[in-house]
C-alpha positions as CSV (number, residue, x, y, z in Angstrom):
1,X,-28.5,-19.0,-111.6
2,X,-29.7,-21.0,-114.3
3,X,-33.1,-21.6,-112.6
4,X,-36.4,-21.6,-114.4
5,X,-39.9,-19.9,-113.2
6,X,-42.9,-20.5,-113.7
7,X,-45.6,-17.2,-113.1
8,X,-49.0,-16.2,-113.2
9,X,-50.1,-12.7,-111.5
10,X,-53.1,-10.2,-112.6
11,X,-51.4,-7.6,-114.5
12,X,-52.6,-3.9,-114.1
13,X,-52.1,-1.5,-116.8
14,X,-49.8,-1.6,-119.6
15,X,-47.7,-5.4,-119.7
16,X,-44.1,-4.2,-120.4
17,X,-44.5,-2.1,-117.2
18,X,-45.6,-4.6,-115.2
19,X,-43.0,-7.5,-116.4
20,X,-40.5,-4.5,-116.9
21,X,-40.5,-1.5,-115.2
22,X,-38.6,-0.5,-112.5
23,X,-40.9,1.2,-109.8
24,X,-39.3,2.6,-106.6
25,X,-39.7,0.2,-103.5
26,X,-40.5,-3.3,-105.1
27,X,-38.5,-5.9,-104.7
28,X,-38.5,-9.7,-106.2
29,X,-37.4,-12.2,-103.3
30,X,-36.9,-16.1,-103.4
31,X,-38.0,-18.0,-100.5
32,X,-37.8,-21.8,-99.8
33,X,-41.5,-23.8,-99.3
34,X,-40.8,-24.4,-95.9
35,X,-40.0,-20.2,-95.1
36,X,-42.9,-18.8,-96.7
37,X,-44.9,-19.0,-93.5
38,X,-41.7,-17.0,-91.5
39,X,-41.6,-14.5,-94.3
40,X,-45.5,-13.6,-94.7
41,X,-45.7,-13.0,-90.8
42,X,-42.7,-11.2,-91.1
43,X,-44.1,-8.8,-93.5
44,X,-47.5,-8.7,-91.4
45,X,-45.5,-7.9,-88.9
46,X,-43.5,-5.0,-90.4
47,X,-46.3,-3.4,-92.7
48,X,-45.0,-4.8,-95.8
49,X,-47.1,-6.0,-98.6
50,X,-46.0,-9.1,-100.5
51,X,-47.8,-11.0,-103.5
52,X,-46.3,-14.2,-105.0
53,X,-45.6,-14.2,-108.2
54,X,-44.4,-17.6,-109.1
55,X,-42.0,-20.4,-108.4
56,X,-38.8,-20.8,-109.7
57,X,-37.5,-24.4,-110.7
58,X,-37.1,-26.1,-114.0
59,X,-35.6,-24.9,-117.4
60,X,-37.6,-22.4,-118.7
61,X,-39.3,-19.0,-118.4
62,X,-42.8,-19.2,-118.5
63,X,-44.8,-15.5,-117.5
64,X,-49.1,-15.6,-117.8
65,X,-48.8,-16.5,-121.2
66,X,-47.1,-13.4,-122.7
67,X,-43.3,-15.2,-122.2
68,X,-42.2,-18.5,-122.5
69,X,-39.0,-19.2,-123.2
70,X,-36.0,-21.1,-122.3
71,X,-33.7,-20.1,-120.1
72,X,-30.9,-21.2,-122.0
73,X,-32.2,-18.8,-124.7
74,X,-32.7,-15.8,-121.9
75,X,-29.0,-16.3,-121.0
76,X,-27.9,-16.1,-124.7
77,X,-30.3,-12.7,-125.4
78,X,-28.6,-11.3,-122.1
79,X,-24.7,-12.0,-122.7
80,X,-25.5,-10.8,-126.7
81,X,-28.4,-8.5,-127.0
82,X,-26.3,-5.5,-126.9
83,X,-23.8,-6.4,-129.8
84,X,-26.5,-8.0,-131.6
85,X,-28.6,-4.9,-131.5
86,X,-25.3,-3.0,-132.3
87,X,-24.7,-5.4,-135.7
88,X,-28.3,-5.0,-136.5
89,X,-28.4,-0.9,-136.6
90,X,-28.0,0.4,-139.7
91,X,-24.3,1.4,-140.1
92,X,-23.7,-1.0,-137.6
């Protein structure tokens, strides 16, 4: 969508995993300000952990220090990071 976010979390273990991996049974929700209430007793309600990780809003992508980049430039890596890797391989 073209949306920044901005966010700051303890990270456990190794930080590729955490900003990366793909565990079973985690999922990564946007909620509006005025929501966040309805959604935590929601989850309270159903047995569901939650922990925020950020907010999203602005231009850029900005994770505890270890990423900060635009998101113009994430877009770009995304649509091309598979030919450029391609181009880049020897032979390629």
């Amino acid at each position: 969508g073209n949306i920044g976010f901005r966010g700051n979390w303890e990270i456990e273990g190794r930080r590729d995993s955490a900003l990366f991996g793909e565990l079973q049974s985690r999922i990564v929700i946007s909620v509006a300000p005025a929501k966040v209430n309805e959604l935590e007793e929601r989850a309270v309600k159903s047995k569901v952990e939650l922990k925020k990780l950020g907010t999203v809003g602005g231009k850029r992508l900005i994770v505890n220090g270890l990423v900060d980049v635009t998101v113009e430039q994430v877009v770009k890596v995304w649509q091309n990071g598979l030919e450029s890797a391609v181009k880049a391989a020897p032979g390629g």
